[in-house]
C-alpha positions in Angstrom: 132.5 27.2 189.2 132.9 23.7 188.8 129.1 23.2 189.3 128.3 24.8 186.1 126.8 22.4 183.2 129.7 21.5 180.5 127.3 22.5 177.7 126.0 26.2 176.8 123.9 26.5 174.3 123.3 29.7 172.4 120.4 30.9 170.8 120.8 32.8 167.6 120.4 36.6 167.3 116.7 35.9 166.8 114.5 39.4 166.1 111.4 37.2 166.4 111.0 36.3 170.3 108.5 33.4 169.7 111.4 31.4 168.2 113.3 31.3 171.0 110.5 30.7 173.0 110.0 27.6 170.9 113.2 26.3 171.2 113.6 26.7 175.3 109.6 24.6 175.3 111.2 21.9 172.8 114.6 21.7 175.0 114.2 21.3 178.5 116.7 19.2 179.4 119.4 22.4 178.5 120.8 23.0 181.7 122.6 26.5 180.5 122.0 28.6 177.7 122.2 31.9 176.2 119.3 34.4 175.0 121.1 35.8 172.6 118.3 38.7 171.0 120.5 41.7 170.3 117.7 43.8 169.3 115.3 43.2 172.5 115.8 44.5 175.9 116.3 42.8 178.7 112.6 44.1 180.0 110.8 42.8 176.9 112.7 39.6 177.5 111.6 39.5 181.0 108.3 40.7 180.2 108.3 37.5 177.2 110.9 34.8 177.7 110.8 34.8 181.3 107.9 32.8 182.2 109.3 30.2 179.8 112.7 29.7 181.5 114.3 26.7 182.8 117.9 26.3 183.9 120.5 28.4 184.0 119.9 31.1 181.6 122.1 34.4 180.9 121.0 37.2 178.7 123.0 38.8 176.2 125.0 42.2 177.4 123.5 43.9 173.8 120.2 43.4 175.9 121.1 44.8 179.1 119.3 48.0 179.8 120.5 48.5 183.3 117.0 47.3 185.4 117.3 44.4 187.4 117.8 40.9 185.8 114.8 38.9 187.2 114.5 35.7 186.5 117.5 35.8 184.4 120.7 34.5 186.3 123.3 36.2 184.5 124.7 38.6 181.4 127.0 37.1 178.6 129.3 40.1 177.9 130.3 40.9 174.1 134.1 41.2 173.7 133.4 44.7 174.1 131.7 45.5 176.9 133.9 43.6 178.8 136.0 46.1 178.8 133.3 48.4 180.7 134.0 47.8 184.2 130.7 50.2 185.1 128.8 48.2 183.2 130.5 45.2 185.0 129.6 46.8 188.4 126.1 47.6 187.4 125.4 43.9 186.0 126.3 42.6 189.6 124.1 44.9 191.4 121.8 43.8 188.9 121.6 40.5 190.5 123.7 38.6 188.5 124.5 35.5 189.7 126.9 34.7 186.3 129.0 37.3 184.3 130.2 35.5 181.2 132.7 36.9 178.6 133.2 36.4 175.0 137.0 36.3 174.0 138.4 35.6 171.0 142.3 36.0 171.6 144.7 36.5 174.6 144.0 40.9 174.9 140.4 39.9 175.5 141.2 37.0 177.9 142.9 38.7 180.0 140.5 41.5 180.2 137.8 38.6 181.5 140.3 37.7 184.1 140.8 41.4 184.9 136.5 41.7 185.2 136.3 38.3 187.3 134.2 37.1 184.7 132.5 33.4 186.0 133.5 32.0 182.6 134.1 32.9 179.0 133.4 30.9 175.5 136.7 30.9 173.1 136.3 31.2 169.6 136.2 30.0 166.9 137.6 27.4 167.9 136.9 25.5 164.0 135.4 27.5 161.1 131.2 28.1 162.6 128.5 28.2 160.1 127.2 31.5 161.4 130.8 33.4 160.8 132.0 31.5 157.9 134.6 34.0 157.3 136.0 34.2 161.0 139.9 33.2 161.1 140.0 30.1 163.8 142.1 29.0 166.6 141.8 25.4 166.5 142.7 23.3 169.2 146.2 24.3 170.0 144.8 27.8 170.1 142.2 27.4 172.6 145.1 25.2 174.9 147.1 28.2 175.2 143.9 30.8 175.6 142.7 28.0 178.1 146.0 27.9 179.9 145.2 31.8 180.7 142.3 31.5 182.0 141.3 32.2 186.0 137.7 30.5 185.0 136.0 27.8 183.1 136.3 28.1 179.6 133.6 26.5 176.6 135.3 25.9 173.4 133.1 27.7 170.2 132.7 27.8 167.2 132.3 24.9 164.8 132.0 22.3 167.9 129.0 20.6 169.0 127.9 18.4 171.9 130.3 15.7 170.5 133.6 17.6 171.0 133.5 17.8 174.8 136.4 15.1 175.5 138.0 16.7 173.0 137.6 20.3 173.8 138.4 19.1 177.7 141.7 17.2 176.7 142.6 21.0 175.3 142.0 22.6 178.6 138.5 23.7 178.3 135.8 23.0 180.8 132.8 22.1 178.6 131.6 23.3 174.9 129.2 25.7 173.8 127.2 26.2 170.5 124.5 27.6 168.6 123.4 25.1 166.1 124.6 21.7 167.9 122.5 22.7 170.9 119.2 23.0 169.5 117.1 20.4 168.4 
């Protein structure tokens, strides 16, 4: 997977669709990115955001509603779900081309590795403005989480487009974000 981009950008969990088509018009040059609209499913984002889409672009497994992914090229799987190794089945015949994970300690790691996942985000890597509250790894913590790892891993949380020697030095592939990432 060493062709993928080293930035992943992540939109928010936008309810209002026209946002995020916005930012996707006003950010071409994002090679990889994450629809992250918890609340739409993936036929309404087909239906909507697909004609818009550039790059690499993976939906979010809260949006997966089991019909075939289109133009999208992958799910990005919530902590939970991947742990559901039907659903991890049913996203590849879905014609996913990318399965990504979210992990935020070593249990859900090595789940990821377990479900063959393409690559995974760690977090939070620093304190991120959207979970404020979240207890963070820091660097040394996403070394050893990286270490673990049978795929490339983006550092999140609190990092930006800036931190990619950085996050690299600590074992990660590339860096991923939500705010950083959009202009």
């Amino acid at each position: 997977m060493n062709h993928l981009p080293k930035q992943y950008a992540i939109t928010g969990n936008e309810e209002d669709l026209d946002i995020i088509i916005q930012m996707l018009e006003k950010n071409r040059t994002i090679e990889m990115s994450q629809i992250r609209a918890k609340t739409h499913s993936l036929t309404s984002l087909k239906r909507v955001i697909g004609p818009k889409l550039t790059g690499i672009v993976l939906i979010n497994s809260s949006s997966y509603d089991g019909s075939h992914l289109g133009p999208f090229h992958g799910v990005h799987l919530t902590s939970k779900d991947a742990q559901d190794c039907a659903l991890i089945r049913d996203i590849r015949k879905a014609g996913a081309r990318y399965i990504a994970a979210s992990c935020h300690n070593k249990k859900e790691l090595e789940t990821a590795n377990r479900a063959q996942c393409d690559f995974v985000t760690v977090s939070p890597v620093h304190i991120a403005s959207c979970h404020p509250e979240a207890a963070t790894i820091g660097w040394q913590g996403l070394s050893k989480l990286a270490k673990l790892a049978t795929m490339p891993v983006f550092a999140l949380g609190g990092v930006g487009a800036n931190d990619l020697t950085t996050a690299q030095r600590y074992g990660a592939y590339g860096v991923s974000g939500v705010s950083d990432f959009w202009q």
